[in-house]
N, C-alpha and C positions, 0 to 999 in steps of 0.2 A: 542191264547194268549201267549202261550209259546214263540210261536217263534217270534213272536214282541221284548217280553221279552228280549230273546236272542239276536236279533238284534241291538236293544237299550244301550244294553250291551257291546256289540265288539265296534258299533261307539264310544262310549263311552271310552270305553280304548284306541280305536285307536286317538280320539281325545287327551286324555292325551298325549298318547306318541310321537306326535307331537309337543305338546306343551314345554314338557321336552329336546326331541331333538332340537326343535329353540332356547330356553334358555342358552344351553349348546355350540352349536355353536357359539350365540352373546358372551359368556363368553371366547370363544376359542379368538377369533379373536379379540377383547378390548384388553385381555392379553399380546396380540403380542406385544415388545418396538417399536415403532414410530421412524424413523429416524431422525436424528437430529444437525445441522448443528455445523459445530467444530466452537466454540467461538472466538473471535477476542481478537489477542493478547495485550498488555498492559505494557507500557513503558512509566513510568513518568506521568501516569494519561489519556494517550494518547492510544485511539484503533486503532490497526494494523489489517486490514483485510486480511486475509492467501491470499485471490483472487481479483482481480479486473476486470471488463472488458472493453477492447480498442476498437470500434470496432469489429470486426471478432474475436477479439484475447484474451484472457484470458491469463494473468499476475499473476506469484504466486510473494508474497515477498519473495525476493534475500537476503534483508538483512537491519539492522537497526541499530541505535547507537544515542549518544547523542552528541551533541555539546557542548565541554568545554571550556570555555577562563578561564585563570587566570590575576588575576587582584588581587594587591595586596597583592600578597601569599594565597589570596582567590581563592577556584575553584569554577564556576559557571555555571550552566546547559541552557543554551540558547534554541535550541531548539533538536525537537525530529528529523533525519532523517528516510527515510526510500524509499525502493528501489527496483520496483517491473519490473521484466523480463520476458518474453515469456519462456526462456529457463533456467537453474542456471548458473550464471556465477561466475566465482572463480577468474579473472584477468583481468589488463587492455587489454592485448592481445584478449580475450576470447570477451569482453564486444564492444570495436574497431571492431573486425571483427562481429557481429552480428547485421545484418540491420533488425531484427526484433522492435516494439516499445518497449520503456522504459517508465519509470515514477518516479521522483522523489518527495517526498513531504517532507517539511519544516514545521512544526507544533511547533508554539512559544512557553515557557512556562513563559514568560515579554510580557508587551507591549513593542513597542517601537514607535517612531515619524518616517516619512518620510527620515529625515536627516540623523538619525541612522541608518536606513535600505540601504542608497543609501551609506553612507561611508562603511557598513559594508561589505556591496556586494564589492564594489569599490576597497578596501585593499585584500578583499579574492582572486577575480579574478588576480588582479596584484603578488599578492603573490606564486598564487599556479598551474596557470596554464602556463603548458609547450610547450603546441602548438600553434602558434601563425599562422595568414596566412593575407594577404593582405591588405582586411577590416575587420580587427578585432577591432580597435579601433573604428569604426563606429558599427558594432554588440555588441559591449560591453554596449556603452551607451545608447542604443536603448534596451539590455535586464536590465538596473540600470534603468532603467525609469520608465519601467511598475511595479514596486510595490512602494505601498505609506506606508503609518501608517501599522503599523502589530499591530493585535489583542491579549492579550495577550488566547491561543488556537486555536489563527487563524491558517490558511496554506497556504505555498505559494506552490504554485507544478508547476513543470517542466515538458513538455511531449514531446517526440520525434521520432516521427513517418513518416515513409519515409525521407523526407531531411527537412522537420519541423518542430523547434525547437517552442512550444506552452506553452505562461507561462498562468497561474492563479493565481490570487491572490485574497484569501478567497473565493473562489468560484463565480469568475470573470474574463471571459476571458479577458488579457489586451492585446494580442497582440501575433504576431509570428514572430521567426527569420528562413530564407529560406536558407539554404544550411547547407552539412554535414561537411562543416569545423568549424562551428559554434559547432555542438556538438561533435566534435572532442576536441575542446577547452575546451568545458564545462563540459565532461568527466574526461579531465586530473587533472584538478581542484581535484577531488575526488580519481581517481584512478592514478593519476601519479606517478612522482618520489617525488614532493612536493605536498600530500596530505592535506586540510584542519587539520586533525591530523591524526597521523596512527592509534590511535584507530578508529578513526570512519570509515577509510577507509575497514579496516578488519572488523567493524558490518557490513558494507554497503554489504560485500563478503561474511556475513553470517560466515566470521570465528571466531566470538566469541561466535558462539552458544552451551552452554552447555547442552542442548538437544533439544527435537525435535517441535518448536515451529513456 
């Protein structure tokens, strides 16, 4: 009888301290922080995701900025740019010689009509871009074509990967331009000597970043 007793006794603690030991484990391991992905950044109401991916390729954003036009002694925020690269590029030297893809996106913060979007495009390109080559005024109007009405939060995005130049508008392929003298052209526009504005050209280089974002 004793030793039953006994027996009864050891299973008996030995099942508690089993039980205490799994309990303290699960409490070990719940405790651990979860990893957890960095937040996308936020400009004018607009989310910037740090990463995007191309194909094979993984894109961090290079850099971002706002589109101002003045009108009437008024400044007016048009839309959000922003500018995503395989590698960080800081110049147009730097960005020119780099045949890896890009990405650029246009994120409205107005509606606008058709009309407005094809003049707007129409005056920038003629204004601001410095490289010019053969059939450029046939690629110009073939890349003013493919976007219609813009939404006001819509995005037009630009993509350029190997020697094609791929637009979208609102999340709609319209169409591709085929050779790298096209995004030669459409590079300088932003980064050349007549930049859309030089602020935006320096968010677009990530040089107005006051920290790490």
């Amino acid at each position: 009888m004793d030793h039953r007793i006994s027996s009864l006794f050891v299973a008996t603690l030995l099942a508690t301290f089993q039980s205490v030991f799994s309990l303290e484990t699960v409490d070990c391991v719940e405790a651990q922080p979860k990893p957890q992905s960095k937040p996308a950044f936020v400009l004018e109401g607009v989310e910037l995701a740090h990463n995007i991916e191309i194909d094979e390729f993984t894109l961090s954003r290079n850099g971002e900025g706002i589109r101002m036009i003045n009108f009437l002694g008024f400044e007016y925020k048009v839309y959000v740019a922003s500018f995503w690269t395989v590698d960080e590029l800081k110049s147009i030297e730097d960005i020119l010689a780099c045949d890896k893809p890009k990405r650029m996106d246009f994120t409205f913060l107005k509606s606008f009509g058709k009309s407005k979007v094809s003049k707007a495009w129409r005056l920038q390109l003629d204004d601001s871009v410095s490289y010019k080559y053969d059939s450029w005024a046939e690629d110009r109007a073939a890349f003013i074509e493919f976007f219609g009405d813009i939404a006001q939060g819509g995005t037009q995005t630009v993509i350029m990967i190997g020697d094609e130049t791929i637009v979208i508008d609102q999340g709609v392929e319209k169409g591709k331009i085929i050779g790298k003298d096209f995004q030669k052209a459409f590079l300088s526009m932003w980064f050349g000597e007549k930049p859309v504005t030089s602020d935006l050209k320096a968010g677009l280089l990530g040089l107005m970043r006051r920290n790490n974002f």
